[in-house]
C-alpha positions as CSV (number, residue, x, y, z in Angstrom):
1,X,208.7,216.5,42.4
2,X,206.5,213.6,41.7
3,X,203.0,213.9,41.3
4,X,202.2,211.9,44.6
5,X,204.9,213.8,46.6
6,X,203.2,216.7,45.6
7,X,199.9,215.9,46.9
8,X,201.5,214.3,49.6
9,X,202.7,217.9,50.7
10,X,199.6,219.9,50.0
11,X,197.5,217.2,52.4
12,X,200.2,217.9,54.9
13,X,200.3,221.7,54.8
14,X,196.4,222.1,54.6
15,X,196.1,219.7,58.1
16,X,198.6,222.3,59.6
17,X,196.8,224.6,58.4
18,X,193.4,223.8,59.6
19,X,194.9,222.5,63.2
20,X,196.1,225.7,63.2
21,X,192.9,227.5,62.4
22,X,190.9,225.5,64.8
23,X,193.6,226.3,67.8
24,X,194.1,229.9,66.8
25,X,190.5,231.2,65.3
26,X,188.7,229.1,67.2
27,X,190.0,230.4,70.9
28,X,189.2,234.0,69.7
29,X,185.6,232.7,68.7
30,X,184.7,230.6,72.2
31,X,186.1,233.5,73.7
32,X,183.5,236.1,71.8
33,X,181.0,233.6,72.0
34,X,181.3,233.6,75.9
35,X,181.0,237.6,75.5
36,X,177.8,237.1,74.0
37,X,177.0,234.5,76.4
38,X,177.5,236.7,79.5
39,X,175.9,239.9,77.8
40,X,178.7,241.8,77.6
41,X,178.6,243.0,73.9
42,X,180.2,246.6,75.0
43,X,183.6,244.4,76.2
44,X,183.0,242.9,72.5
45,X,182.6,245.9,70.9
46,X,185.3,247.6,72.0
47,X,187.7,244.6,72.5
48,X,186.8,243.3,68.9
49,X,187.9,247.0,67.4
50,X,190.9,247.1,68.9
51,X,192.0,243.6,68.0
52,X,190.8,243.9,64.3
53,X,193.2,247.1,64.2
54,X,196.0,245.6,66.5
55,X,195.8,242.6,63.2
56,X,196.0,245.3,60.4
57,X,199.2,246.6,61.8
58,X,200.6,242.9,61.9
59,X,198.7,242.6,58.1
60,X,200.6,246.4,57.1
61,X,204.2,245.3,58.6
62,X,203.9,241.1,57.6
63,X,201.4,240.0,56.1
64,X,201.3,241.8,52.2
65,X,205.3,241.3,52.4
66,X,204.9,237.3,53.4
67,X,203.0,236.7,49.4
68,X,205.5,238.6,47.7
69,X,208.7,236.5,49.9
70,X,206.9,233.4,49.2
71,X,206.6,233.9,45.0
72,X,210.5,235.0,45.4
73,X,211.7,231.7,47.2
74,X,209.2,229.7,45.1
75,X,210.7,231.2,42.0
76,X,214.1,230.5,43.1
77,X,213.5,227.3,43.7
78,X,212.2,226.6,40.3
79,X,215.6,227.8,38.7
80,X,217.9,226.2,41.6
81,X,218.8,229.6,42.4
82,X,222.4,229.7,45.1
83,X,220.7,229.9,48.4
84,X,222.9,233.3,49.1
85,X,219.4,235.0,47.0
86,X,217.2,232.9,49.5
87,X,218.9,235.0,52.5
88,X,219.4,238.4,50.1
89,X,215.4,238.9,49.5
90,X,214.2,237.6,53.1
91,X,216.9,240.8,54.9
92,X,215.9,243.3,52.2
93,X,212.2,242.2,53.2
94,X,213.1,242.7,57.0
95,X,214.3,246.3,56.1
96,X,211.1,247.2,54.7
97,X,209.2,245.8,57.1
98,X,211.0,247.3,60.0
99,X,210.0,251.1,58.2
100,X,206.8,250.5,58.4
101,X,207.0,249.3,61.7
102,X,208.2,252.1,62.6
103,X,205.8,254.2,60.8
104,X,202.7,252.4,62.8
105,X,204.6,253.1,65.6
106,X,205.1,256.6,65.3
107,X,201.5,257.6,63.6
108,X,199.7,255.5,67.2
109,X,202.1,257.4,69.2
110,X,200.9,260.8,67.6
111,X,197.4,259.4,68.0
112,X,197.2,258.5,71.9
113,X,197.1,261.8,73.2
114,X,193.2,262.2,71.9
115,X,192.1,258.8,72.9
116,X,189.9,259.1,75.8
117,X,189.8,255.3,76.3
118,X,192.6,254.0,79.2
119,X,191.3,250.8,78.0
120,X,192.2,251.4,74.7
121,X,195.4,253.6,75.5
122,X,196.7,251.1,77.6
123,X,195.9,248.4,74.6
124,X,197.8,249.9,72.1
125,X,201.1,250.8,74.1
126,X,201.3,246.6,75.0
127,X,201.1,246.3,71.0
128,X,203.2,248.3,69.5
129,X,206.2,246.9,70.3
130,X,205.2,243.5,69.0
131,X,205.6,245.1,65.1
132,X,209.5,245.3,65.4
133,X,209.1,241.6,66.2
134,X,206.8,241.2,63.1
135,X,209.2,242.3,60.8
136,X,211.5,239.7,61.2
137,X,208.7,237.1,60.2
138,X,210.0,234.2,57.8
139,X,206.8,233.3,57.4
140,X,206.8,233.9,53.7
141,X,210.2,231.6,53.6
142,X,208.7,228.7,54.8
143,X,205.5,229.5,52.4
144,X,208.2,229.0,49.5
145,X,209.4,226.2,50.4
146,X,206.2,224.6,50.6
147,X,205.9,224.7,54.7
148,X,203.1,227.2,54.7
149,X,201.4,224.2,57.2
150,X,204.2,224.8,59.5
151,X,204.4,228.5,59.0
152,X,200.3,228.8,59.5
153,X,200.7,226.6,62.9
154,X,203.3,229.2,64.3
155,X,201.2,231.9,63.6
156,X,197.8,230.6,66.8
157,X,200.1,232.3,69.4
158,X,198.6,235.8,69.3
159,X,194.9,234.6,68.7
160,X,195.2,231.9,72.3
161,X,197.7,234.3,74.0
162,X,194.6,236.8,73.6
163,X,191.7,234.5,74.3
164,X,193.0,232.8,77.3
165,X,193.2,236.6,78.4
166,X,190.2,237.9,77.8
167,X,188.2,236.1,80.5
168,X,190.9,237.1,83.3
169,X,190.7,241.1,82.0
170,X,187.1,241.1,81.4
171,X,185.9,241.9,85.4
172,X,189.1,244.6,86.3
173,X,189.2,248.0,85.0
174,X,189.2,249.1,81.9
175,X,192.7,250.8,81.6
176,X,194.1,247.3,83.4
177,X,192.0,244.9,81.0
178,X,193.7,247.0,77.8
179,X,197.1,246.7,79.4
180,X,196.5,242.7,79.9
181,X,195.3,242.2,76.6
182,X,197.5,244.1,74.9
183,X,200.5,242.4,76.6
184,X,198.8,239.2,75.6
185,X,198.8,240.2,72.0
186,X,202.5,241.1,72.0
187,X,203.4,237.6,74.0
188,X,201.9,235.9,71.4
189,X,203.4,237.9,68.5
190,X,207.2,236.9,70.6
191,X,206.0,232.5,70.3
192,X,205.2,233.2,66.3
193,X,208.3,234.9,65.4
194,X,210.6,231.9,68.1
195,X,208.7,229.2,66.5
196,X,209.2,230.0,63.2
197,X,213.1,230.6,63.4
198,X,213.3,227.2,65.2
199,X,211.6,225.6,62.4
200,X,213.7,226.9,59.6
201,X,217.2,226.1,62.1
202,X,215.3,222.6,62.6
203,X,215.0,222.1,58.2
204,X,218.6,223.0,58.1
205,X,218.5,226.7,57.2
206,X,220.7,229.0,59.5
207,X,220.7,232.6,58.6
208,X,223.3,234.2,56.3
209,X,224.7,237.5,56.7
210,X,224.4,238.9,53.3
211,X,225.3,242.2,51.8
212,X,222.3,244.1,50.6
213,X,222.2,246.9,47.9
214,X,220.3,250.1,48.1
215,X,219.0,248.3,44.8
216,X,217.7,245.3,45.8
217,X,215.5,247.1,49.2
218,X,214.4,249.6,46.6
219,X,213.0,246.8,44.4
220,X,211.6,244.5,47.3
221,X,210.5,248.0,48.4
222,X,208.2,248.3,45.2
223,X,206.9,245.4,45.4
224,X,206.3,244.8,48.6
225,X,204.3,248.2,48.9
226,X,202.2,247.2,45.1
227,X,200.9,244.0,47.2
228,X,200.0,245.9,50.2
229,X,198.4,248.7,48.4
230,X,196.6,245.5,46.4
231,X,195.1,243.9,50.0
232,X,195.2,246.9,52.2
233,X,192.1,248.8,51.2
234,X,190.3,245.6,51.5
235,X,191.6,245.1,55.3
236,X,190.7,249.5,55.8
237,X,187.3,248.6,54.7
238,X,186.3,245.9,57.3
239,X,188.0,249.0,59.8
240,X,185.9,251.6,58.3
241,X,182.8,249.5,58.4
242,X,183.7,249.3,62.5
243,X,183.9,252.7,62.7
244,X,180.7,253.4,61.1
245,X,179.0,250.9,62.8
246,X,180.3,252.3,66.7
247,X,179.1,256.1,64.9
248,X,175.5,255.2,63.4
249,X,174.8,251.6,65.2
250,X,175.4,252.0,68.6
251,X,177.4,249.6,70.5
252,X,175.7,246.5,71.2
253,X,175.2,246.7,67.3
254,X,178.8,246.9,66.5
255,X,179.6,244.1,69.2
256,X,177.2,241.7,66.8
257,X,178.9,243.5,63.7
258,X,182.3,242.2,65.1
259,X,181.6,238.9,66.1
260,X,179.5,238.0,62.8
261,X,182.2,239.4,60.5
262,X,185.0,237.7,62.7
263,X,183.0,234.5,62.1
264,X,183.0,235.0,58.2
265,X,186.7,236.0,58.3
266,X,187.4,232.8,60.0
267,X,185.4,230.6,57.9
268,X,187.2,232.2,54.9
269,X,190.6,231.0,56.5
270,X,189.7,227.4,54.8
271,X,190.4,229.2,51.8
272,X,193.3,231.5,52.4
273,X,195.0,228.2,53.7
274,X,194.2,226.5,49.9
275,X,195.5,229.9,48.3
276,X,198.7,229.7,50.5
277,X,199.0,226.0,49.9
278,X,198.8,226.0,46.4
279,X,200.4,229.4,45.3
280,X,203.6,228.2,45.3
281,X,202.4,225.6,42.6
282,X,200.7,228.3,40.8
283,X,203.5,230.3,40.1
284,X,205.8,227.6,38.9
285,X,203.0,225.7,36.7
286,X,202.5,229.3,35.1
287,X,206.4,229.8,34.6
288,X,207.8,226.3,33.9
289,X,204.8,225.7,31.5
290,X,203.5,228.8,30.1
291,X,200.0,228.2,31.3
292,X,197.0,230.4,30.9
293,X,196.8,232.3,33.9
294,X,193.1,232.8,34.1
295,X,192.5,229.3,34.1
296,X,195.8,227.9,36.1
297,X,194.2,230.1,38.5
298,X,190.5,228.7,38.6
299,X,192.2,225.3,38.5
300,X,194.1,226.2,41.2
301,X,191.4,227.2,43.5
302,X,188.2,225.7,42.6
303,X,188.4,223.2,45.3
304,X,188.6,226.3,48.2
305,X,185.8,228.0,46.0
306,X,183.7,224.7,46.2
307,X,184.3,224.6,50.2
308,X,183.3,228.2,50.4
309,X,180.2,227.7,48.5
310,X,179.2,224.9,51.0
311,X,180.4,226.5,54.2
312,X,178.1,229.8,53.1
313,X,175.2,227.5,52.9
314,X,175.6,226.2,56.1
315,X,176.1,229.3,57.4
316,X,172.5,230.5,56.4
317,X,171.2,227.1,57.6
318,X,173.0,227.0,61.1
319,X,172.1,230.5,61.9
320,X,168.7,230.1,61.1
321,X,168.0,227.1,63.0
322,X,170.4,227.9,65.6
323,X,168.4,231.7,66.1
324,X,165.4,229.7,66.7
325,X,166.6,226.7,68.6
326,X,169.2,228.3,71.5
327,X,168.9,230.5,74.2
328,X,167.8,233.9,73.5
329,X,171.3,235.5,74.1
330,X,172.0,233.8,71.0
331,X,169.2,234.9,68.9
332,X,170.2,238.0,67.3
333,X,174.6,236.9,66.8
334,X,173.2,234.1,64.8
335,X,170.5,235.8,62.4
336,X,173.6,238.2,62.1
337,X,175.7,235.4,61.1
338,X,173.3,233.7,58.4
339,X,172.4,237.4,57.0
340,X,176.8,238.3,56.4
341,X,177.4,234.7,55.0
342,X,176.9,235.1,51.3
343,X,180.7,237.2,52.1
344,X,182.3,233.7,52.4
345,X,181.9,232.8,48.8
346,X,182.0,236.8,47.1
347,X,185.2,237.1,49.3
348,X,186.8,233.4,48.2
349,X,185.7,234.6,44.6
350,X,187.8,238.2,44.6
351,X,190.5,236.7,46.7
352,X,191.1,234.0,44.1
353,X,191.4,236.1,40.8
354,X,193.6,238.5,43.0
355,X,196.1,235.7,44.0
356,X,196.2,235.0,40.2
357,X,197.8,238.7,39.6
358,X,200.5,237.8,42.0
359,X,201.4,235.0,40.6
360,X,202.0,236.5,37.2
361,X,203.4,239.9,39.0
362,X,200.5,242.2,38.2
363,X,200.3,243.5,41.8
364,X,200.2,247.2,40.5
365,X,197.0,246.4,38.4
366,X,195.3,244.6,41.4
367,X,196.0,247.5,43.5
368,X,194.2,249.7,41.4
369,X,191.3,247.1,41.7
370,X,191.2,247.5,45.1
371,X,191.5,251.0,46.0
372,X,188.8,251.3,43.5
373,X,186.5,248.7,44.8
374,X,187.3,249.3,48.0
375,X,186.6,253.0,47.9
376,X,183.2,252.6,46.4
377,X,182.6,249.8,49.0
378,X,182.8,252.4,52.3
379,X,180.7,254.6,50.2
380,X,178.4,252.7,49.7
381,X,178.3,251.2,53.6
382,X,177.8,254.8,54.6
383,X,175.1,255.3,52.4
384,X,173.2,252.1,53.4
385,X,173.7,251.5,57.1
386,X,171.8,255.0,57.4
387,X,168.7,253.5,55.6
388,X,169.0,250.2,55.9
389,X,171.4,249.3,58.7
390,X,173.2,246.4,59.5
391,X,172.3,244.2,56.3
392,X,173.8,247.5,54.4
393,X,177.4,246.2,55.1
394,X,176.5,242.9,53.2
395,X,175.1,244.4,50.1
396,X,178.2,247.2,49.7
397,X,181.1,244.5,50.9
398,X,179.4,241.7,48.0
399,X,179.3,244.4,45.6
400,X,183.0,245.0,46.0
401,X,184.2,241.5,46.1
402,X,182.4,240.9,42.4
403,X,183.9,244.0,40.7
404,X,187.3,242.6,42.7
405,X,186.8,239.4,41.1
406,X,185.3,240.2,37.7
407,X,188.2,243.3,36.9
408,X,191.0,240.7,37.9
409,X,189.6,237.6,35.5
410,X,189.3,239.9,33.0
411,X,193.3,241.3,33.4
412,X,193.9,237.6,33.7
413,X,192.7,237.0,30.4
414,X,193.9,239.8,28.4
415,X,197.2,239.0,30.1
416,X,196.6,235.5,28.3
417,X,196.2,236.8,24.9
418,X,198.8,239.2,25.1
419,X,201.6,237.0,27.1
């Protein structure tokens, strides 16, 4: 592909990208902020939770499997691979994905009996069905074949189906708002999975039937489970950090919690988008030329790291002007804000370094990483947001994300001196 193509198509995916942030992310954030607006941080509190753990079932079932998909197709492309292989790794995919659909499924199931919420009952019955739907995702398809700006605009549905909800659910009953939203979360999981499929039949791709050995799904299997073990304790440690904060904080507390970290997470969607754009380039510059991983990967990413380091500064500086400028309903979301915004750069930092195992296939080591880091993290959030409170969450997540970051540069380089 010639240089100017190339950067022609990273442009192109990063708009859709960001149109797609702006649409998805930022309905879920006018829609919090009106929360705040109105007072009604218990709605946020408990609202916020249950979104941020109806997204890590979507992140178990779709989300780990959509990197490793991607570097397959990406690879395959870089060896003209027969596009039988394309259709072979995306089914055995499926059939992974659809177990651990069902193993969300069943493990909620068992749960809802001891739930005392209707509100939060009623929530998780509308989502669990949406997972089958998840697991037929060809999200990480599109990714490898360098439409990750179409595959990121499919993915608003669930964020505005939700949004444009909340506001209707927030004055009936509880067990009738969780039924609403929930069913909002699922119609929007039902537009990703249709829009993506149409998008793939409209770039000339129809689905194969292929025949899939017990092999094969063992290997994607592997893999597929290495990633998620790699990013799931990171996603169980925003979850934990909930829970503690609803146990120790109280929950108008947890309601600011929630909507300060859900403003860092979207803020750090700038930079997932550069890691999605540019992985697929990352794996074939490291396999067609041999580069050095550690610094293919800085390469790679400095721009997003760049943007980070900006958007955490103006995260301190809007939230401390803004604190002091707007209405007092605002006062105490925006100090939270500026204090959890060093996270956007520490977070871009770990995340970067981690995407760099991937694209070498060290998955297993970065899991390690993060179980470790990830571990130590909740520890440590217990241990401070008993003494210290909120601003305890900061100090424990930034401590994780450096010993994230600084354990995978270092594999990165010893991978370098001994590959």
């Amino acid at each position: 592909m010639p240089q100017s193509v190339g950067r022609r198509s990273k442009l192109a995916n990063l708009s859709l990208l960001i149109v797609g942030f702006g649409l998805g992310q930022g309905s879920i954030f006018l829609a919090q902020t009106w929360l705040v607006a109105e007072g009604r941080l218990h709605l946020l509190a408990e609202f916020g939770s249950l979104y941020a753990f109806a997204v890590l079932g979507v992140f178990i079932v779709e989300t780990a499997s959509t990197i490793t998909l991607s570097r397959h197709v990406s690879a395959q492309r870089a060896r003209q691979a027969k596009s039988g292989e394309l259709w072979e790794i995306l089914w055995s995919t499926a059939l992974v994905r659809l177990g651990l659909a069902l193993l969300i499924i069943a493990l909620a199931l068992a749960c809802l009996p001891f739930i005392p919420s209707g509100f939060a009952r009623n929530y998780a019955l509308a989502v669990l069905p949406c997972y089958f739907l998840w697991s037929i995702s060809s999200a990480g398809l599109l990714d490898g074949l360098n439409r990750s700006g179409i595959s990121g605009l499919t993915g608003i549905f669930p964020y505005i189906c939700s949004a444009a909800a909340l506001p209707f659910a927030a004055p009936l009953d509880d067990a009738t708002a969780g039924l609403i939203l929930g069913l909002a979360f699922s119609l929007g999981s039902a537009l990703t999975m249709a829009t993506q499929w149409v998008a793939l039949l409209a770039m000339g791709y129809r689905p194969q039937g292929v025949r899939l050995g017990r092999a094969l799904i063992a290997a994607t299997g592997r893999e597929i489970l290495a990633v998620l073990f790699t990013t799931l304790p990171g996603q169980a440690f925003y979850r934990i950090q909930i829970l503690l904060a609803g146990l120790f904080l109280g929950p108008t507390a947890t309601g600011l919690f929630i909507y300060a970290k859900q403003t860092i997470n979207a803020v750090n969607m700038l930079f997932v988008f550069i890691r999605r754009v540019e992985f697929p380039h990352l794996v074939e510059q490291i396999a067609k030329h041999n580069r050095n991983p550690a610094d293919a990967t800085f390469k790679a990413f400095r721009l997003g790291l760049l943007i980070s380091l900006i958007c955490a500064i103006a995260l301190v500086i809007a939230g401390t002007v803004g604190s002091n400028l707007l209405p007092p309903q605002f006062e105490e979301p925006l100090r939270t804000i500026a204090i959890f915004s060093p996270l956007v750069l520490t977070l871009a930092l770990s995340s970067a370094y981690n995407q760099g195992l991937f694209a070498v296939d060290m998955a297993s080591y970065a899991a390690r990483i993060s179980l470790l880091a990830a571990t130590s993290g909740a520890v440590l959030s217990y241990l401070l947001v008993l003494w210290m409170g909120t601003p305890g969450f900061v100090i424990a997540e930034v401590g994780m994300h450096l010993l994230v970051g600084g354990l995978a540069a270092r594999l990165l380089l010893t991978k370098t001196v001994s590959g």
